[in-house]
CHARMM-style PDB file with segment names, atoms N, HN, CA, C and O in Angstrom:
ATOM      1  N   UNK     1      51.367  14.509  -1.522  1.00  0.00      PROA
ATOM      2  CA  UNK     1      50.082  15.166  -1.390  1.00  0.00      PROA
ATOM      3  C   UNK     1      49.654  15.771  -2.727  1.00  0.00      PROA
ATOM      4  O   UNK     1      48.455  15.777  -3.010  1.00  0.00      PROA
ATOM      5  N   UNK     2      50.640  16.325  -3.641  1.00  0.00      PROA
ATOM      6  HN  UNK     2      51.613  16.320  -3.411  1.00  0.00      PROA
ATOM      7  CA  UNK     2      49.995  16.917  -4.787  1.00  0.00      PROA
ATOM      8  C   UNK     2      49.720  16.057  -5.505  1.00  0.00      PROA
ATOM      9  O   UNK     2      48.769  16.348  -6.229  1.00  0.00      PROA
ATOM     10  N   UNK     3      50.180  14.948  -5.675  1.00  0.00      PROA
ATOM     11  HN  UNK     3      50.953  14.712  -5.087  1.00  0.00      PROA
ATOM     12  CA  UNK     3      50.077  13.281  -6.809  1.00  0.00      PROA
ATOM     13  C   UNK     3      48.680  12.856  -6.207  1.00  0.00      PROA
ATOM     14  O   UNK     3      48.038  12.110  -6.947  1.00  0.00      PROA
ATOM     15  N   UNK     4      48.287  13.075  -5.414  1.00  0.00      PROA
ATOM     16  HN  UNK     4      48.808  13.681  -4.813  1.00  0.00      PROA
ATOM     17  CA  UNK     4      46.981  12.398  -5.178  1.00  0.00      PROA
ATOM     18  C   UNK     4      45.352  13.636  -5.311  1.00  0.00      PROA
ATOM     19  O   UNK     4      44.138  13.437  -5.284  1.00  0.00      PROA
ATOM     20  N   UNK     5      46.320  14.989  -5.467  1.00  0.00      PROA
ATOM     21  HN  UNK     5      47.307  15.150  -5.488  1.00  0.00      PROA
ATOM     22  CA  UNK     5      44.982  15.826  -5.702  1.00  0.00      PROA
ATOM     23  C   UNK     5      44.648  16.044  -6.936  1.00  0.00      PROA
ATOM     24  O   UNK     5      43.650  16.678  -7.277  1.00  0.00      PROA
ATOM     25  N   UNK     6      45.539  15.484  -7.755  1.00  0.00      PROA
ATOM     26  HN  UNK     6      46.350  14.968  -7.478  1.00  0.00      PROA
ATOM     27  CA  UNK     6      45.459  14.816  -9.581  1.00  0.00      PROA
ATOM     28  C   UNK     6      44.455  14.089  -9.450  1.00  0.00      PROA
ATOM     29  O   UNK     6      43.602  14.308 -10.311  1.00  0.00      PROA
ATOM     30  N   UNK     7      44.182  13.243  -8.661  1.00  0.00      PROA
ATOM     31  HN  UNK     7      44.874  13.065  -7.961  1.00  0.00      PROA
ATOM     32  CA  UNK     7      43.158  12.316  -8.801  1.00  0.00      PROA
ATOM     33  C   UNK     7      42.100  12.281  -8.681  1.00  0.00      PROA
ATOM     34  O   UNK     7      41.317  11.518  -9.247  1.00  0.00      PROA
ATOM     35  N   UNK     8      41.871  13.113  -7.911  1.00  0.00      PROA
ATOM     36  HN  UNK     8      42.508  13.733  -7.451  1.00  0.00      PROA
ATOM     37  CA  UNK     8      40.483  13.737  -7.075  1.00  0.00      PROA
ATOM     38  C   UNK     8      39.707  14.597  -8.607  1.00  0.00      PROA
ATOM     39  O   UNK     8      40.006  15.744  -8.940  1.00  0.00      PROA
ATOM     40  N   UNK     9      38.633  13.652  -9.397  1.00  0.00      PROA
ATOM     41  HN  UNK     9      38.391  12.720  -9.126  1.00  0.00      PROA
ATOM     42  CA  UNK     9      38.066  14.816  -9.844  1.00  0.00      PROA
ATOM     43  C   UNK     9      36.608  15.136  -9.847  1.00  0.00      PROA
ATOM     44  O   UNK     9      36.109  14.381  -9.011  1.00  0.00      PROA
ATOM     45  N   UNK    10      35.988  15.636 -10.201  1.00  0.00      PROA
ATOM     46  HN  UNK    10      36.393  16.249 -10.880  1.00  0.00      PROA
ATOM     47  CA  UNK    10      34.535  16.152  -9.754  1.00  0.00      PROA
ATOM     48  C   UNK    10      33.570  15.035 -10.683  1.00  0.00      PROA
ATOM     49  O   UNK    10      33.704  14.550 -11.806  1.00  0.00      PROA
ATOM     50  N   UNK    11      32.349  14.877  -9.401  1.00  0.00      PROA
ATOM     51  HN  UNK    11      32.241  15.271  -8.488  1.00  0.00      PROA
ATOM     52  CA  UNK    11      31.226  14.011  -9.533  1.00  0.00      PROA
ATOM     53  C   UNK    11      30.094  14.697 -10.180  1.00  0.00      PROA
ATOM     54  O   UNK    11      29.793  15.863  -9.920  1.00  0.00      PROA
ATOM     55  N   UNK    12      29.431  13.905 -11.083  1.00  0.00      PROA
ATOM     56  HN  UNK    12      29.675  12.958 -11.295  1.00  0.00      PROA
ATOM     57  CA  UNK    12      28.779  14.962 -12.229  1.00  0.00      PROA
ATOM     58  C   UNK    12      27.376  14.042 -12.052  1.00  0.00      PROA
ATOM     59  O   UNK    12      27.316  12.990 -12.688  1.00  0.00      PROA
ATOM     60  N   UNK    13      26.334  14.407 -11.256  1.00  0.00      PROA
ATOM     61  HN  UNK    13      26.382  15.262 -10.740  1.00  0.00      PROA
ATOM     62  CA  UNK    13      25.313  13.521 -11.058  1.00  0.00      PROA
ATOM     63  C   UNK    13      23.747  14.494 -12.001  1.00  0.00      PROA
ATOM     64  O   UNK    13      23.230  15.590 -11.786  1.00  0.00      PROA
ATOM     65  N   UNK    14      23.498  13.525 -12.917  1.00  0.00      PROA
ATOM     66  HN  UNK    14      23.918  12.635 -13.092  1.00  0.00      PROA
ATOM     67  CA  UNK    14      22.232  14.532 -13.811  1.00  0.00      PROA
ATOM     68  C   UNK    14      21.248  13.071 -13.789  1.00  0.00      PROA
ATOM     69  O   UNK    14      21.539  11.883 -13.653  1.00  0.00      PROA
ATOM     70  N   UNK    15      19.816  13.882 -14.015  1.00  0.00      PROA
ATOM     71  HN  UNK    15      19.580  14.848 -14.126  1.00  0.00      PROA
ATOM     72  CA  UNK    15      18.582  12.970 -14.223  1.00  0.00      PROA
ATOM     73  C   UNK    15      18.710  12.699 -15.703  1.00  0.00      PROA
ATOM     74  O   UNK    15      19.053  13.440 -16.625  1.00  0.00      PROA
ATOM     75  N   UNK    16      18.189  10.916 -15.663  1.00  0.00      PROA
ATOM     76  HN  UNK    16      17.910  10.314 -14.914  1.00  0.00      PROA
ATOM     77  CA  UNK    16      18.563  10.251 -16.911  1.00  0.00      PROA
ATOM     78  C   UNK    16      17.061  10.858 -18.004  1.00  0.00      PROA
ATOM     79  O   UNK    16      15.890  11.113 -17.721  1.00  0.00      PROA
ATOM     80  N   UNK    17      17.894  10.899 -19.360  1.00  0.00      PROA
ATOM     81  HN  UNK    17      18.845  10.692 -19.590  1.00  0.00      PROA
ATOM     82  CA  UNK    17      16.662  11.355 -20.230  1.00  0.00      PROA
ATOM     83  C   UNK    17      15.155  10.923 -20.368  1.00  0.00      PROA
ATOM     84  O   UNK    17      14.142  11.542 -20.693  1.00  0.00      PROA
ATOM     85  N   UNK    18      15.445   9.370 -19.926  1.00  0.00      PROA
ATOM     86  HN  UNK    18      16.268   8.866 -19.663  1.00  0.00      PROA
ATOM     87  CA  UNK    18      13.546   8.661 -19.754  1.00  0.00      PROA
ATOM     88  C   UNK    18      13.634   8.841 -18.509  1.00  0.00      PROA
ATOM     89  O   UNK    18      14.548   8.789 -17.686  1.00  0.00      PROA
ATOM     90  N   UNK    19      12.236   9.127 -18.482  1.00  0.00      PROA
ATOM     91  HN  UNK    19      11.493   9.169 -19.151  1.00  0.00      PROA
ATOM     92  CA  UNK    19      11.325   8.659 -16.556  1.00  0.00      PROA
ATOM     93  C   UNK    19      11.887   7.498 -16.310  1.00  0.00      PROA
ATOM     94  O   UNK    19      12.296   6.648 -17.102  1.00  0.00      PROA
ATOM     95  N   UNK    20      11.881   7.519 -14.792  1.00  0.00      PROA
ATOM     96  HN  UNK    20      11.549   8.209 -14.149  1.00  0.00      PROA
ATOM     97  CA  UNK    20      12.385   6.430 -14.543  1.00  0.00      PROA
ATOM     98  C   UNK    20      10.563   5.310 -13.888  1.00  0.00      PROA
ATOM     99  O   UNK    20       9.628   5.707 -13.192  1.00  0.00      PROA
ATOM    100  N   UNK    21      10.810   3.897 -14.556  1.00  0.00      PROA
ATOM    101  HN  UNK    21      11.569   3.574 -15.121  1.00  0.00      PROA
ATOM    102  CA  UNK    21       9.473   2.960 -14.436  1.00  0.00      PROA
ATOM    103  C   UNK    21       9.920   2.609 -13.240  1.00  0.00      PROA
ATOM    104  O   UNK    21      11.086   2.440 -12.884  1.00  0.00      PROA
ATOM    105  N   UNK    22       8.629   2.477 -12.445  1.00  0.00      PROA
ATOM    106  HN  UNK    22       7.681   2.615 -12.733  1.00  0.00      PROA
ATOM    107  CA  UNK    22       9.054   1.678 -11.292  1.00  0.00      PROA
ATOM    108  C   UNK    22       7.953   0.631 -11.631  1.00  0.00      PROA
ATOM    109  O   UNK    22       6.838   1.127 -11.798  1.00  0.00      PROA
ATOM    110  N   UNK    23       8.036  -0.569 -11.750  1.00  0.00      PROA
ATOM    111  HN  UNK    23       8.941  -0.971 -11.615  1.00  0.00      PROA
ATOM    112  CA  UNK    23       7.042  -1.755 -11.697  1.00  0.00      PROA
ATOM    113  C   UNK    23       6.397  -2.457 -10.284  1.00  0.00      PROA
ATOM    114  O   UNK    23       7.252  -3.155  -9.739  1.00  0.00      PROA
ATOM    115  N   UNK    24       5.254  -2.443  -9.647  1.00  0.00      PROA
ATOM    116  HN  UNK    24       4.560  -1.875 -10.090  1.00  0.00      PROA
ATOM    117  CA  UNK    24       4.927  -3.188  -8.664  1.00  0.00      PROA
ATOM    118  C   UNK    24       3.705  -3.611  -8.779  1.00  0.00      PROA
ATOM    119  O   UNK    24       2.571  -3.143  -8.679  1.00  0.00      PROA
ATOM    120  N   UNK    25       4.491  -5.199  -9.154  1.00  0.00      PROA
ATOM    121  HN  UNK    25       5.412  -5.580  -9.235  1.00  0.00      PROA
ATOM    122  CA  UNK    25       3.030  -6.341  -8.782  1.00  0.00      PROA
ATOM    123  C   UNK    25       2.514  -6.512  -7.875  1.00  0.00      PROA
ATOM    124  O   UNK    25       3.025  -7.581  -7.540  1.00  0.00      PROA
ATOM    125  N   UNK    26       1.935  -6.312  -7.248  1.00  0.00      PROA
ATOM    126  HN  UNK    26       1.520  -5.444  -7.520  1.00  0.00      PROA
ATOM    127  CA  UNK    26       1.317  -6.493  -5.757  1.00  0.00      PROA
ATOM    128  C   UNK    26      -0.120  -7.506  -5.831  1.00  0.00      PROA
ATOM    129  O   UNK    26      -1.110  -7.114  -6.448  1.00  0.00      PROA
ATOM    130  N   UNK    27      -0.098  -8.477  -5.317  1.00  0.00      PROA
ATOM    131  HN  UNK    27       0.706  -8.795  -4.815  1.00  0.00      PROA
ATOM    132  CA  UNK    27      -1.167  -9.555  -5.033  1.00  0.00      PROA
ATOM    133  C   UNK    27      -1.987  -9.151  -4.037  1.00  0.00      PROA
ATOM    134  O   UNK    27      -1.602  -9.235  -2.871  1.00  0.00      PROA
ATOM    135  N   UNK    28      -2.934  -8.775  -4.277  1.00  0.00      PROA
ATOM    136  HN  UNK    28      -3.246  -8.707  -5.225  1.00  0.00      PROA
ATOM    137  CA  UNK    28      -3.966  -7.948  -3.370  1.00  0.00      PROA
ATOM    138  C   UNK    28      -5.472  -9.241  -2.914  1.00  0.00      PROA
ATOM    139  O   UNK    28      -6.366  -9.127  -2.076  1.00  0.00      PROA
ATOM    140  N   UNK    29      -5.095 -10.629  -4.133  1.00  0.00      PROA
ATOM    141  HN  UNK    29      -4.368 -10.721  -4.814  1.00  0.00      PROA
ATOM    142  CA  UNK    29      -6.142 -11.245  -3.901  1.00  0.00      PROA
ATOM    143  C   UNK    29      -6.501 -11.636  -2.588  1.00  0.00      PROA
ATOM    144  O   UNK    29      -7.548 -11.467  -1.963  1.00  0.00      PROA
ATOM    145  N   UNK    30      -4.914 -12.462  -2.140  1.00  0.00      PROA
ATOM    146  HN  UNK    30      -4.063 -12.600  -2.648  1.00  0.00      PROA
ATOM    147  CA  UNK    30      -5.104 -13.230  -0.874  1.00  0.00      PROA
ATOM    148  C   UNK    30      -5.712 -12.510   0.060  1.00  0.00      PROA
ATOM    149  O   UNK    30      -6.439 -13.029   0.908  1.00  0.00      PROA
ATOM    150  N   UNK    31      -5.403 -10.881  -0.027  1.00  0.00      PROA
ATOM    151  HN  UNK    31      -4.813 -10.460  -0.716  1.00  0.00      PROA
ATOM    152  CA  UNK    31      -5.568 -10.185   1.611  1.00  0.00      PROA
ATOM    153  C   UNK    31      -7.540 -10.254   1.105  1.00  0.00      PROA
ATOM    154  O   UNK    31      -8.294 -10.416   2.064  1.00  0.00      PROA
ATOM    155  N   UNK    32      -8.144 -10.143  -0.180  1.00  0.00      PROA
ATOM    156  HN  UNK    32      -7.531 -10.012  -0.959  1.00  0.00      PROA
ATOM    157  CA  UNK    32      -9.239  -9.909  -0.279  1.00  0.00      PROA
ATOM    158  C   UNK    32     -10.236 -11.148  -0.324  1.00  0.00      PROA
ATOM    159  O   UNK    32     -11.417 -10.802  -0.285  1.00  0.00      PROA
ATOM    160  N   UNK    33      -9.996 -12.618  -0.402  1.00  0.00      PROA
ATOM    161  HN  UNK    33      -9.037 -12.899  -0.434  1.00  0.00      PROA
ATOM    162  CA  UNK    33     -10.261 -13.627  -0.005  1.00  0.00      PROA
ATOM    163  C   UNK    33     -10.664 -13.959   1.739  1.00  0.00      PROA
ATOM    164  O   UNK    33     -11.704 -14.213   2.346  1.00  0.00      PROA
ATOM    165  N   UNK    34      -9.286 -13.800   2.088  1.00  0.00      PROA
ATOM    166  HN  UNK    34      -8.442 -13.593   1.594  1.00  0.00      PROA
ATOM    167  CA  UNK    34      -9.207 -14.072   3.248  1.00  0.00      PROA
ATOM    168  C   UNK    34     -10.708 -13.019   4.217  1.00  0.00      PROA
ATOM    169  O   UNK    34     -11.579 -13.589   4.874  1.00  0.00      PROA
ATOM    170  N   UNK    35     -10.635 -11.682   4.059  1.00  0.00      PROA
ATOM    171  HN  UNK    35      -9.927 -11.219   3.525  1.00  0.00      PROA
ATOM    172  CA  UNK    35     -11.752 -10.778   4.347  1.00  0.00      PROA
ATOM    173  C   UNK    35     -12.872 -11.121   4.074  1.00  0.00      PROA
ATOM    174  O   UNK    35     -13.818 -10.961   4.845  1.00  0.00      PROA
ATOM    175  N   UNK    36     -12.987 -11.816   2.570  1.00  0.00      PROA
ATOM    176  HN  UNK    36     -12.219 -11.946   1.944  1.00  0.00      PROA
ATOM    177  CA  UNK    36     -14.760 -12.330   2.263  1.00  0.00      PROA
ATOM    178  C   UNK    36     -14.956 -13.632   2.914  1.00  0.00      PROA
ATOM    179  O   UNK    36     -16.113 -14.026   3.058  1.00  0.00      PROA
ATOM    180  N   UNK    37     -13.938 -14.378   3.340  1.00  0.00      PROA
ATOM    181  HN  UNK    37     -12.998 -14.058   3.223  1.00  0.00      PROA
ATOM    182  CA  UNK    37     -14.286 -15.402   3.992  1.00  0.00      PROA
ATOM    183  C   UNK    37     -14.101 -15.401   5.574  1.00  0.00      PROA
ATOM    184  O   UNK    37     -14.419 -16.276   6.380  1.00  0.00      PROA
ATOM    185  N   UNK    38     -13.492 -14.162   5.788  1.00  0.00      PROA
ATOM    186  HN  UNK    38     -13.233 -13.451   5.134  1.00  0.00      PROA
ATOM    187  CA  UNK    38     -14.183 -13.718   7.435  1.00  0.00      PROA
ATOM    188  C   UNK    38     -15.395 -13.268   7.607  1.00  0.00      PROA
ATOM    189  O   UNK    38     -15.975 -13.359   8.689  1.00  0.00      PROA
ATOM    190  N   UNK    39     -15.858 -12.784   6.655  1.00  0.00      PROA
ATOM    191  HN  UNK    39     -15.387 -12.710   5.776  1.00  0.00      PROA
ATOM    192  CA  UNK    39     -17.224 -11.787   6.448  1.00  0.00      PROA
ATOM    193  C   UNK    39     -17.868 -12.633   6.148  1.00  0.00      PROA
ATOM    194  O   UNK    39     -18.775 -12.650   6.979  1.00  0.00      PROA
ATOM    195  N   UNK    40     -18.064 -13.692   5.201  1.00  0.00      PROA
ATOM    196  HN  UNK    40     -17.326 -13.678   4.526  1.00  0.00      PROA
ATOM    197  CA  UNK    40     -19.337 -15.174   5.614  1.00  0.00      PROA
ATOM    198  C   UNK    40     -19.553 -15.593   6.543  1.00  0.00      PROA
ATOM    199  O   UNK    40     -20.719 -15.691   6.927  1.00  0.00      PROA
ATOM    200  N   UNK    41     -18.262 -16.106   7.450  1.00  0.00      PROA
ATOM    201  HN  UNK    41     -17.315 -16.026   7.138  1.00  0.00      PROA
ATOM    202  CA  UNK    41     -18.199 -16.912   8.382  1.00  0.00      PROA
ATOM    203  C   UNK    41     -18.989 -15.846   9.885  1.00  0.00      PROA
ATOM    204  O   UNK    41     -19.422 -16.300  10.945  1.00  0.00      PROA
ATOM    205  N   UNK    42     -18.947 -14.616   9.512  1.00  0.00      PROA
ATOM    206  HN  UNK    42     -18.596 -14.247   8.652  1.00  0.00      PROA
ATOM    207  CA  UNK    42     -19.093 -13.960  10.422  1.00  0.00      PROA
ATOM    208  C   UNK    42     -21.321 -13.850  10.405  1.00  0.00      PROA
ATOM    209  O   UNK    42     -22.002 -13.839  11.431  1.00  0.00      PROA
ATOM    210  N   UNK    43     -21.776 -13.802   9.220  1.00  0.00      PROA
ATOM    211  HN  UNK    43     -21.223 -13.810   8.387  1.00  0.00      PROA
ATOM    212  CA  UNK    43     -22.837 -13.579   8.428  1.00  0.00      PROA
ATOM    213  C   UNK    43     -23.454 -14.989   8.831  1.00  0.00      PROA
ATOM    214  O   UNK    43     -24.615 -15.129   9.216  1.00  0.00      PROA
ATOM    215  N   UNK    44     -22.493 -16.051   8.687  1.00  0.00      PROA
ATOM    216  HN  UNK    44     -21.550 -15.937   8.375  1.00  0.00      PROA
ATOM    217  CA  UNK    44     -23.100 -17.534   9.092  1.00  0.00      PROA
ATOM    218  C   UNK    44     -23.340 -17.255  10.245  1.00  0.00      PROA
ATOM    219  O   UNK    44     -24.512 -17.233  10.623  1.00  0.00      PROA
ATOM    220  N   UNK    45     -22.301 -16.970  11.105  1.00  0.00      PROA
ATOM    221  HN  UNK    45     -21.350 -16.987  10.798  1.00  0.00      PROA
ATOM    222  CA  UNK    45     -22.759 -17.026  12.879  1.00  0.00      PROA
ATOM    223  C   UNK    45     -24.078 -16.439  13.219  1.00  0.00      PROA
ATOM    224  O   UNK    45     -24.993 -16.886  13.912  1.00  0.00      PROA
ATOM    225  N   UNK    46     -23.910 -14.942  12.336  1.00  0.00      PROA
ATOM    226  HN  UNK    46     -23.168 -14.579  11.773  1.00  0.00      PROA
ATOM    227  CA  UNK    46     -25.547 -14.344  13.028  1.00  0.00      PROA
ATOM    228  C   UNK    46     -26.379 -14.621  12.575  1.00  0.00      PROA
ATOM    229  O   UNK    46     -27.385 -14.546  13.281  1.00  0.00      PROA
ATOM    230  N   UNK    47     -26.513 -14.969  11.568  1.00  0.00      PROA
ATOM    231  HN  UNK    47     -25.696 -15.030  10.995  1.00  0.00      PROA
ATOM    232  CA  UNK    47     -27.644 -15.734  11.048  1.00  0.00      PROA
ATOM    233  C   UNK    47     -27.749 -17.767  11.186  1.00  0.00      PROA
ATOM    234  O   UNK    47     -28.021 -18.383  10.155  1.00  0.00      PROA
ATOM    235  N   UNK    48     -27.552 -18.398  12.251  1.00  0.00      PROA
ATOM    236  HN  UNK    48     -27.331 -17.898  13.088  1.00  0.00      PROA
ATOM    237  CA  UNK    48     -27.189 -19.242  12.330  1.00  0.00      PROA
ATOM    238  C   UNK    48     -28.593 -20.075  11.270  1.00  0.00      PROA
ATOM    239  O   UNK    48     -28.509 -20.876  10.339  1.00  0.00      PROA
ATOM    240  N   UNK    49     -30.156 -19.244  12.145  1.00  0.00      PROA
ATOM    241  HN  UNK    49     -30.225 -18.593  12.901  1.00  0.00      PROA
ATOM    242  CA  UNK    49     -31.345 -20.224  11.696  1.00  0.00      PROA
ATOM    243  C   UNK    49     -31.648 -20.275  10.706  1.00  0.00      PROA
ATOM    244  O   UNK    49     -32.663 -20.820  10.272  1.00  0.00      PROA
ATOM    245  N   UNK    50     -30.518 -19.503   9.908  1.00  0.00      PROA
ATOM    246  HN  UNK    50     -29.694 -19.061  10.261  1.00  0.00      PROA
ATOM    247  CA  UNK    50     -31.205 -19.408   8.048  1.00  0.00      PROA
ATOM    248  C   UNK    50     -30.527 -20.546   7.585  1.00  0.00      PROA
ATOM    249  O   UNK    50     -31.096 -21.077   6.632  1.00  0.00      PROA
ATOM    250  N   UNK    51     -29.346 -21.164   8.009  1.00  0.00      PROA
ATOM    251  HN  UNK    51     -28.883 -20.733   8.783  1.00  0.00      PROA
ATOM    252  CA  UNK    51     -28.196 -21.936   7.142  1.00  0.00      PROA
ATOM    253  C   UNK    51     -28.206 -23.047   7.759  1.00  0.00      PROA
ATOM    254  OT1 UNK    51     -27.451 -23.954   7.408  1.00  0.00      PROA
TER     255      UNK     51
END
């Protein structure tokens, strides 16, 4: 029991000197495509006699 409390030694946790970057690409086109081409299709319907 004492040979193993030799071993045991203390955890030393500190914030690293740079900020830490977080990077996120996020593709926002598709979701904003997809919306303008619900929103025509929707614009076509009510207006059928113009088109």
């Amino acid at each position: 029991m004492t040979g193993t409390s030799a071993l045991i030694g203390c955890v030393n946790v500190s914030a690293p000197d740079e900020p830490i970057v977080i990077e996120l690409n996020i593709n926002i086109r598709a979701d904003v495509v997809y919306q303008l081409a619900e929103d025509a299709a929707n614009t076509i319907e009510e207006n059928a006699d113009i088109f």
